[in-house]
N, C-alpha and C positions, 0 to 999 in steps of 0.2 A: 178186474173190476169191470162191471159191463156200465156202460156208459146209455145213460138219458135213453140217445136220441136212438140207439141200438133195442130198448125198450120199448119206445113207441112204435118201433119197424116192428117189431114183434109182435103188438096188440094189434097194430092196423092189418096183418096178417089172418088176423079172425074171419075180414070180409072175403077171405081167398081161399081159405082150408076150414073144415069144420074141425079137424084137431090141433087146429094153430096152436095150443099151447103144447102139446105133449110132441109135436115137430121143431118146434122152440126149442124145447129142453134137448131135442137128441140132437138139434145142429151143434146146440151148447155143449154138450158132453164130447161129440167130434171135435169139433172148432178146441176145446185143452185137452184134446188126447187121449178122455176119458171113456170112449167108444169110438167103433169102427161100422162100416157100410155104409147101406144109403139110408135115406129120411122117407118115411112113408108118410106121404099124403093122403087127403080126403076132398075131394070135390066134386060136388053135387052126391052120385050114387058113386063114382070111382075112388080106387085107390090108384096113386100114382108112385112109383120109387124116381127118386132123384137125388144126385149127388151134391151134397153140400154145395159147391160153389155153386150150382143153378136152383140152390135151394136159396142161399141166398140172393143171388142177383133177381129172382123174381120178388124178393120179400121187399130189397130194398127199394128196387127197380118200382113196386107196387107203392112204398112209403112215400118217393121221392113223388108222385103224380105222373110217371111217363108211363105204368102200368096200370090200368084199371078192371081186368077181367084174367081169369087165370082157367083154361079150360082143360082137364084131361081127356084124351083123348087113345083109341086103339094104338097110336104110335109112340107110345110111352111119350 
């Protein structure tokens, strides 16, 4: 069961990735086992690959107010 506040990390995500939902879905599908690799992001004109764990630490990290800007970059 995914919990509340795990939901609203995930919407507040919107203002960070322009495909915050469909990188949602495949942490969710990683996170029970249901897929493998990394999360392909979208920000600004980039695509970024990142692995789960720093897919979430930025989502949550962004949720919690200690994150406010998420920028891609040539250095993955």
């Amino acid at each position: 069961m995914i919990g509340l506040d795990k939901i609203r990390a995930l919407i507040s995500s919107r203002k960070l990735f322009k495909n915050w939902l469909s990188a949602g879905i495949k942490f969710y599908l990683i996170w029970r086992g249901l897929s493998k690799g990394a999360i392909m992001v979208k920000c600004g004109d980039r695509k970024c690959k990142m692995n789960p764990l720093t897919y979430a630490s930025i989502v949550l990290s962004h949720h919690n107010g200690w994150l406010r800007d998420f920028v891609c970059n040539d250095n993955g």
